[in-house]
C-alpha positions as CSV (number, residue, x, y, z in Angstrom):
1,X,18.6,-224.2,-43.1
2,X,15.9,-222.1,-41.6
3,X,14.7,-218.7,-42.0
4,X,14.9,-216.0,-39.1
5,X,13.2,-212.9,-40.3
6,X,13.0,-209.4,-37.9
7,X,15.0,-207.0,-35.6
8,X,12.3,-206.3,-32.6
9,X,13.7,-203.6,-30.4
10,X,12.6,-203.9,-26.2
11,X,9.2,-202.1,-26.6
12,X,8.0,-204.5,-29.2
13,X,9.4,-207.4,-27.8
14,X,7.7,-206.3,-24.1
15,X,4.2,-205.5,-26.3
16,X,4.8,-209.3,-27.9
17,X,5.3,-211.0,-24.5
18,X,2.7,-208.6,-22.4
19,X,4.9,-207.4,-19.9
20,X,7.4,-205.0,-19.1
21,X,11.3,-205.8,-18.1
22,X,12.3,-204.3,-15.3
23,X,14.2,-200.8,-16.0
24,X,17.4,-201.8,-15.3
25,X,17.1,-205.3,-17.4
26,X,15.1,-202.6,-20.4
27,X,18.3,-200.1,-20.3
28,X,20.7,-202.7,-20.9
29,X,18.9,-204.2,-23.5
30,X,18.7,-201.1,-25.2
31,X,22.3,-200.1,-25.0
32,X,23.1,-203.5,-26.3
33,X,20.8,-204.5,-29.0
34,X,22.6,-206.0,-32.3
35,X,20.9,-204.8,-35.4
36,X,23.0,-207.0,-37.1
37,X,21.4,-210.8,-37.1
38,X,24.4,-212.3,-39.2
39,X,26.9,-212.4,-35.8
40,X,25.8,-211.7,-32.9
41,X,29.0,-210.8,-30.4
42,X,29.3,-211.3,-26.9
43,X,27.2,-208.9,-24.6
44,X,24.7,-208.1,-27.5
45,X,21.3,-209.5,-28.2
46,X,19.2,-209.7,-31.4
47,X,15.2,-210.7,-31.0
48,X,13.7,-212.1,-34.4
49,X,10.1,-211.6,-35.1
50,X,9.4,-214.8,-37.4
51,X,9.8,-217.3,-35.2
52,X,10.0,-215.4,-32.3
53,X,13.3,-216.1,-30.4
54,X,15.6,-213.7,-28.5
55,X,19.4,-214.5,-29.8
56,X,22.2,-213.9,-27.6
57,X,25.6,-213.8,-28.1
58,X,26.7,-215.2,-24.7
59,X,25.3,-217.1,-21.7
60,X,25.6,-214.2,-19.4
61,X,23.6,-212.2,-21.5
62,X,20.7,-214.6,-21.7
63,X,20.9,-215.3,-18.4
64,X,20.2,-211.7,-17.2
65,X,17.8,-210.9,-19.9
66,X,15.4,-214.5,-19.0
67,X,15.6,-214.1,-15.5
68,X,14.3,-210.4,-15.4
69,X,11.3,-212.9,-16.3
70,X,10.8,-216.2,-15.0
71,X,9.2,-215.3,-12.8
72,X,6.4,-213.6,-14.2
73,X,5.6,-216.8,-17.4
74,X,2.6,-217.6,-16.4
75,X,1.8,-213.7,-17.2
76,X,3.3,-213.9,-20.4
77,X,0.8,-213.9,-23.7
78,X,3.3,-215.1,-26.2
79,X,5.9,-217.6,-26.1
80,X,9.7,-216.1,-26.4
81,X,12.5,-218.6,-27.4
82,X,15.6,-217.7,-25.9
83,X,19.1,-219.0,-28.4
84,X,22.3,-218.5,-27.4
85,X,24.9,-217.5,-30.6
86,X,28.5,-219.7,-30.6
């Protein structure tokens, strides 16, 4: 069993990583943030600050949320792991 500790919102996740998500990509995440890291449901998102992973409750959401991104890693100062919840 591992240990997830944290509940980063966008800013301090974009801080983490070095780079901003584009607005769009920023307002969703903000009007869909979980606070809740026990279940995550679909269309929500939950980051963790120890280790730090991005958790998603479906593939859509992760999807739109790592390909706001990829394009931009090599930019990127710290690793994000992206999980999906099932």
């Amino acid at each position: 069993m591992s240990i997830l500790l944290g509940n980063l919102s966008v800013n301090e996740i974009e801080k983490r990583i070095g780079i901003d998500f584009p607005q769009d990509v920023r307002d969703f995440m903000n009007d869909h943030h979980h606070s809740d890291a026990g279940n995550i449901p679909k269309g929500k998102w939950h980051c963790f600050d120890i280790p730090f992973t991005l958790v998603c409750g479906d593939v859509e959401t992760a999807t739109k949320i790592y390909n706001s991104v990829k394009e931009r890693s090599s930019q990127v100062k710290e690793q994000l792991q992206f999980s999906i919840q099932r």
